[in-house]
DOZA-816727 format. One record per atom (N, C-alpha, C): residue in three letters; atom name; z negated, y, x negated. Coordinates in steps of 0.2 Angstrom, whole numbers, plus 5000, padded with zeros to 4 digits. Layout:
<nodes>
NODE   resn   name      z      y      x
NODE    ALA     CA      Z      Y      X
...
</nodes>
This chain:
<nodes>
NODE   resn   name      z      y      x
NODE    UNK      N   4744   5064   4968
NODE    UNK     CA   4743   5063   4961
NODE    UNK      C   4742   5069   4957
NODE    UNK      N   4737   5070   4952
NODE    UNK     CA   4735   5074   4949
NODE    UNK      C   4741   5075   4944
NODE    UNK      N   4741   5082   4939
NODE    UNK     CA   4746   5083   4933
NODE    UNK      C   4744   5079   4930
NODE    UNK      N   4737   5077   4928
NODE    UNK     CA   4735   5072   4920
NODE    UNK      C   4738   5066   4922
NODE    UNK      N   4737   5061   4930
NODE    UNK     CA   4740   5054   4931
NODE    UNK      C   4748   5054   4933
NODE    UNK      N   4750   5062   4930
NODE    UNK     CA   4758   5060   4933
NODE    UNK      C   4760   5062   4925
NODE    UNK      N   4757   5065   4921
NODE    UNK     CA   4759   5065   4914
NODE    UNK      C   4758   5058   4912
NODE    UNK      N   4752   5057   4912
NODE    UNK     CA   4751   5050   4910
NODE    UNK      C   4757   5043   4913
NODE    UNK      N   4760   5045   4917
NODE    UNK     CA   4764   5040   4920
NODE    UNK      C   4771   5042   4919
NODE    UNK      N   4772   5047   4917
NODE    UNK     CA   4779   5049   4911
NODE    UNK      C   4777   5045   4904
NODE    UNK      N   4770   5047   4902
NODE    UNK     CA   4772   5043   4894
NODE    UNK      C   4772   5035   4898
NODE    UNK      N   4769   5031   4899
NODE    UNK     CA   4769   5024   4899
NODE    UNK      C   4778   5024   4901
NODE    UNK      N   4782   5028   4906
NODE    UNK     CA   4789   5026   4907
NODE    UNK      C   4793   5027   4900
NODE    UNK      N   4791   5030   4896
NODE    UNK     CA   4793   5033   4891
NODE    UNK      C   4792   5025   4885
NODE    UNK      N   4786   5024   4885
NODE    UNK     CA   4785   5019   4882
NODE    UNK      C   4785   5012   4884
NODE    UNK      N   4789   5011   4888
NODE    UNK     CA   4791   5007   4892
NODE    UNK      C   4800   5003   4889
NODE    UNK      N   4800   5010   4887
NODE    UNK     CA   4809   5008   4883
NODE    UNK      C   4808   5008   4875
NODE    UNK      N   4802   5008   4873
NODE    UNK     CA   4801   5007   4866
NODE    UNK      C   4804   5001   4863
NODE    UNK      N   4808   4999   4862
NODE    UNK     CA   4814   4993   4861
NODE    UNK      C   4805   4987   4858
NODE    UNK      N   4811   4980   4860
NODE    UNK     CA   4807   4974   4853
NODE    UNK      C   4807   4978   4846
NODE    UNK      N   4800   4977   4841
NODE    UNK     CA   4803   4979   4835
NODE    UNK      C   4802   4983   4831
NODE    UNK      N   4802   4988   4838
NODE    UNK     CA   4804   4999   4834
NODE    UNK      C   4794   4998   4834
NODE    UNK      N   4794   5005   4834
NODE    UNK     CA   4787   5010   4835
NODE    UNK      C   4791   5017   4837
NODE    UNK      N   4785   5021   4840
NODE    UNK     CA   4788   5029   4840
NODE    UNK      C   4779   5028   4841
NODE    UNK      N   4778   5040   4841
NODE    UNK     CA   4773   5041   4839
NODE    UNK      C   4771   5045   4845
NODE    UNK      N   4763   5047   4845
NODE    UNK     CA   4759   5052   4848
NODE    UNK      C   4766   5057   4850
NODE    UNK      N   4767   5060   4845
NODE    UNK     CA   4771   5067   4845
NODE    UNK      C   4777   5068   4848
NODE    UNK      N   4780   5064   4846
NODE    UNK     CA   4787   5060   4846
NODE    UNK      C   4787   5058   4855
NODE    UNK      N   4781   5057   4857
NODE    UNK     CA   4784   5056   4865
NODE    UNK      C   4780   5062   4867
NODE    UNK      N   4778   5067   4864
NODE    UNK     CA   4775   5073   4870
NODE    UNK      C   4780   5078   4868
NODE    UNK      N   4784   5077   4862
NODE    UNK     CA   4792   5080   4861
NODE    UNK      C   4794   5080   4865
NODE    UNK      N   4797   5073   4868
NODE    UNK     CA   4801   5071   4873
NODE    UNK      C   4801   5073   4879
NODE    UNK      N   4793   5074   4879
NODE    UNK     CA   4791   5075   4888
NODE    UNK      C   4789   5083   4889
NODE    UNK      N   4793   5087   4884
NODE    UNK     CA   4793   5092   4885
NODE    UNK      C   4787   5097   4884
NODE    UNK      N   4782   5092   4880
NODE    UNK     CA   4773   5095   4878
NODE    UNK      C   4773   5094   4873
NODE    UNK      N   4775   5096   4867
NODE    UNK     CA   4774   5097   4860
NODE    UNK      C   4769   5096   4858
NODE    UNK      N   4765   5100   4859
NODE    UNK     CA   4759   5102   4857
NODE    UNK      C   4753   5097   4861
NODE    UNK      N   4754   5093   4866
NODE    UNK     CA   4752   5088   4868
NODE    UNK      C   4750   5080   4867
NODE    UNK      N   4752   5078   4859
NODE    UNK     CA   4751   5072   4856
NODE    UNK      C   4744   5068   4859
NODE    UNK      N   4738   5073   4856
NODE    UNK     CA   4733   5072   4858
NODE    UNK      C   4733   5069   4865
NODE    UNK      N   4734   5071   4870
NODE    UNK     CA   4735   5069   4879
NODE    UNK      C   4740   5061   4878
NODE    UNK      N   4744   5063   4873
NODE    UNK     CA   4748   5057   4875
NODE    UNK      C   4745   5050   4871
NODE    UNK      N   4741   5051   4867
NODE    UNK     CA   4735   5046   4865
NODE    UNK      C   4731   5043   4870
NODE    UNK      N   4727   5049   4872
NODE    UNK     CA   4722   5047   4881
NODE    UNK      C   4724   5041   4884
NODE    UNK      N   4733   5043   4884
NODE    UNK     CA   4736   5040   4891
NODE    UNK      C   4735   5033   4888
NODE    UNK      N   4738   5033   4881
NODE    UNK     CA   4740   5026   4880
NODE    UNK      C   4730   5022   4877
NODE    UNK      N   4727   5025   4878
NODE    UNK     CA   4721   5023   4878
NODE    UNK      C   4718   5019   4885
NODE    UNK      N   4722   5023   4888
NODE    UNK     CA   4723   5020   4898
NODE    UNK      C   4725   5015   4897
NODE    UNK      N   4732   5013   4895
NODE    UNK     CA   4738   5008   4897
NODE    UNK      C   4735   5002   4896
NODE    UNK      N   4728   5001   4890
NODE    UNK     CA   4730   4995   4885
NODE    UNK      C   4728   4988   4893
NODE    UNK      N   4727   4989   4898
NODE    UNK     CA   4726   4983   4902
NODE    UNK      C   4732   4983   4907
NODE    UNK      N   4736   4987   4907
NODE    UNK     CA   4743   4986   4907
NODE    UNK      C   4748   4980   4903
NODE    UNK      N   4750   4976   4903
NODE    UNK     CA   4755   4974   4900
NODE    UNK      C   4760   4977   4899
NODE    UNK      N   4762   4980   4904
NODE    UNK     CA   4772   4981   4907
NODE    UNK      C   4772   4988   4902
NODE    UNK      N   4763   4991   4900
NODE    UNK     CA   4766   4994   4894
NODE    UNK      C   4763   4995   4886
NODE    UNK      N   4769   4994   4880
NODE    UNK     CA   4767   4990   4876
NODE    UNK      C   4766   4995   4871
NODE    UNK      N   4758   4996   4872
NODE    UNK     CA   4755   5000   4869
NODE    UNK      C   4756   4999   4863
NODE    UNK      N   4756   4996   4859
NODE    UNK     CA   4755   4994   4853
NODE    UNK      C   4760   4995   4847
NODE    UNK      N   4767   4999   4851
NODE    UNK     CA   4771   5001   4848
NODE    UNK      C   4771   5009   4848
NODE    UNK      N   4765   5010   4847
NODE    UNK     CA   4764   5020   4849
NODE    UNK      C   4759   5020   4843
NODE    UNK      N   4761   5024   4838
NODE    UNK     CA   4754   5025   4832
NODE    UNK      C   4758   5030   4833
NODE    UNK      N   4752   5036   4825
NODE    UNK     CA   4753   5042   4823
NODE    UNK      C   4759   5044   4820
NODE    UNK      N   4760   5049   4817
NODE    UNK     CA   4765   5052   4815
NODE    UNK      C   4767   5049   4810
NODE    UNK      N   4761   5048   4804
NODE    UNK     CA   4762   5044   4797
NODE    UNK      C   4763   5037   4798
NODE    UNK      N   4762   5033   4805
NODE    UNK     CA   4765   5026   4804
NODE    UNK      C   4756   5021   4803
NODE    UNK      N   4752   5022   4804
NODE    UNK     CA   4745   5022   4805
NODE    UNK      C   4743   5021   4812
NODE    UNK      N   4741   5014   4812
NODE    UNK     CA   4739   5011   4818
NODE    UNK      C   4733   5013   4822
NODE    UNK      N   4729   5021   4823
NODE    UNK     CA   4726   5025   4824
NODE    UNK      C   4724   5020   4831
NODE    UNK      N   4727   5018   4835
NODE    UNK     CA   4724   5017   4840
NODE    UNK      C   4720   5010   4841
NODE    UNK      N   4721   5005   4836
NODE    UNK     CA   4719   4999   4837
NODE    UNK      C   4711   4998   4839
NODE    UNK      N   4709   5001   4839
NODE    UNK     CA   4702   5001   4842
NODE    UNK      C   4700   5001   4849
NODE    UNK      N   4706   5003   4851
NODE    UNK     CA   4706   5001   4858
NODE    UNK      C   4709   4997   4862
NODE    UNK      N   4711   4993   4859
NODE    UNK     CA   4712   4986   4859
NODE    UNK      C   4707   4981   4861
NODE    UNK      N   4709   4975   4864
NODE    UNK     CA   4704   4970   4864
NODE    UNK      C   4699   4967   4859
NODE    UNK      N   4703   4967   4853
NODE    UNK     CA   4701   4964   4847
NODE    UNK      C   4704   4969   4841
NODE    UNK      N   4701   4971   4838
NODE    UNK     CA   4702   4977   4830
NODE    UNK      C   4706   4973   4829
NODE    UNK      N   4711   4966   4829
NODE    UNK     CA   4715   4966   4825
NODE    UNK      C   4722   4963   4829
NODE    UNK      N   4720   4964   4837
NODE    UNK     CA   4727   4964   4842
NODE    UNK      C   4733   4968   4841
NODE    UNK      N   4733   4974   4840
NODE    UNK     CA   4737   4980   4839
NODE    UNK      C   4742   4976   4833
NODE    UNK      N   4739   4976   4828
NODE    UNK     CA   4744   4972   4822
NODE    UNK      C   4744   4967   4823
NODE    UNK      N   4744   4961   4825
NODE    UNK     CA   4746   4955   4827
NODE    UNK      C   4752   4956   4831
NODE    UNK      N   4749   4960   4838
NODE    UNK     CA   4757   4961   4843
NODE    UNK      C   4762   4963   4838
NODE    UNK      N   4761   4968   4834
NODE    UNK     CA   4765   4971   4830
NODE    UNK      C   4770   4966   4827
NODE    UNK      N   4765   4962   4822
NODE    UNK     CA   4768   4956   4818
NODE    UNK      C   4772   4952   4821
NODE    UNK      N   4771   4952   4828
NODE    UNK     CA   4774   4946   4833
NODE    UNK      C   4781   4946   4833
NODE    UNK      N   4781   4955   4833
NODE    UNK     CA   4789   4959   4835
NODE    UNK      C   4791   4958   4827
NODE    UNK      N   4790   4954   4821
NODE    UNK     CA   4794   4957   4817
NODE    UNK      C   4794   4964   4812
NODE    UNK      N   4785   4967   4815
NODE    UNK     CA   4784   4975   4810
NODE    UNK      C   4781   4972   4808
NODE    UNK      N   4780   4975   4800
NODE    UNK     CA   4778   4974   4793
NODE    UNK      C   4770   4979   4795
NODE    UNK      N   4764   4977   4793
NODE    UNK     CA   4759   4979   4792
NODE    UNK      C   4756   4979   4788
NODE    UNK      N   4752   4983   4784
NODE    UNK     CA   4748   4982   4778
NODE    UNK      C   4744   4988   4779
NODE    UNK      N   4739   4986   4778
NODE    UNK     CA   4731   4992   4776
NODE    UNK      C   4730   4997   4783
NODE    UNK      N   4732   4993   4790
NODE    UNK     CA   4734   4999   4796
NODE    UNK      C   4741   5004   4795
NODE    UNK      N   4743   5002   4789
NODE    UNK     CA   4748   5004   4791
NODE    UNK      C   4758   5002   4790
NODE    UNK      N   4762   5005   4795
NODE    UNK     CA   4767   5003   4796
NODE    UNK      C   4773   5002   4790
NODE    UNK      N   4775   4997   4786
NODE    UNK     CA   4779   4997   4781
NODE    UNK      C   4787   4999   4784
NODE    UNK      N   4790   5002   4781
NODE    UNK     CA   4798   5006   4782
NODE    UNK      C   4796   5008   4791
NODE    UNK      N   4791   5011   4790
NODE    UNK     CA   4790   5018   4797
NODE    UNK      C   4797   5020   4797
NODE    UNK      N   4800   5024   4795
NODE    UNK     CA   4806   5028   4794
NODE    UNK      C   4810   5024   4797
NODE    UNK      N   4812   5019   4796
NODE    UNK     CA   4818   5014   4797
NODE    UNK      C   4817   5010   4804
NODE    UNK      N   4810   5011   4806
NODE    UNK     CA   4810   5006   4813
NODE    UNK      C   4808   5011   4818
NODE    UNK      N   4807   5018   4815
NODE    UNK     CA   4804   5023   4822
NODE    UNK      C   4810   5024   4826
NODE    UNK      N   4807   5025   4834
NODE    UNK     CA   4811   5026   4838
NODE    UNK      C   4811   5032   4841
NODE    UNK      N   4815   5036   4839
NODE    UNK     CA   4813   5045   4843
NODE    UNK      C   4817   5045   4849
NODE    UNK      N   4814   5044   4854
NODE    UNK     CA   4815   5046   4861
NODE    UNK      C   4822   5051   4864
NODE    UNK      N   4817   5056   4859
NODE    UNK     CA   4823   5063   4860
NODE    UNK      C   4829   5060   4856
NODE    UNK      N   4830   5056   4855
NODE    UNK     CA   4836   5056   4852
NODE    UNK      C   4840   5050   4855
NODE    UNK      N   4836   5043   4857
NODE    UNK     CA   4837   5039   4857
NODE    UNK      C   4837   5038   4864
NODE    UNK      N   4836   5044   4869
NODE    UNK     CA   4836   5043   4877
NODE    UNK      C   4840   5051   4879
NODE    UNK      N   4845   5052   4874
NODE    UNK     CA   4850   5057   4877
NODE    UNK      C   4854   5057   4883
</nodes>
């Protein structure tokens, strides 16, 4: 297994535990995974995942709560639908009370 499909298979394990409901970010799991600086990479992976089920992508946006990824989705308006499904508030691509539903890893998988 190469570094890039074993990093990549850290974040989906990562985003695997992102509760019903929450969101967490690009950042916020290359925090975790001990890659700061690697947000961008952690985007890729989850641009991988979306024909995965087991992992739910669609709980992974940017920093500010902006559904940056939805375009790689089935359909431009999957990503906030699954979102809606769980009970997140949506509006304009972007995430309503971000603050209140983010899930940080580093904190929440002590």
């Amino acid at each position: 297994m190469s570094l890039k499909e074993s990093f990549f298979n850290d974040v989906y394990e990562v985003v695997k535990l992102v509760p019903h409901g929450r969101v967490t970010s690009y950042g916020a799991i290359a925090l975790y995974l001990g890659a700061k600086s690697s947000a961008r990479m952690v985007g890729w992976a989850m641009n991988s995942a979306h024909g995965d089920p087991q992992v739910p992508a669609h709980r992974v946006v940017n920093r500010n709560g902006m559904l940056t990824g939805k375009h790689h989705f089935e359909t431009p308006t999957a990503m906030e639908e699954r979102l809606k499904q769980e009970g997140v508030e949506v509006k304009n691509d972007k995430i309503i009370n971000f603050q209140e539903i983010f899930w940080d890893p580093s904190k929440e998988l002590l």
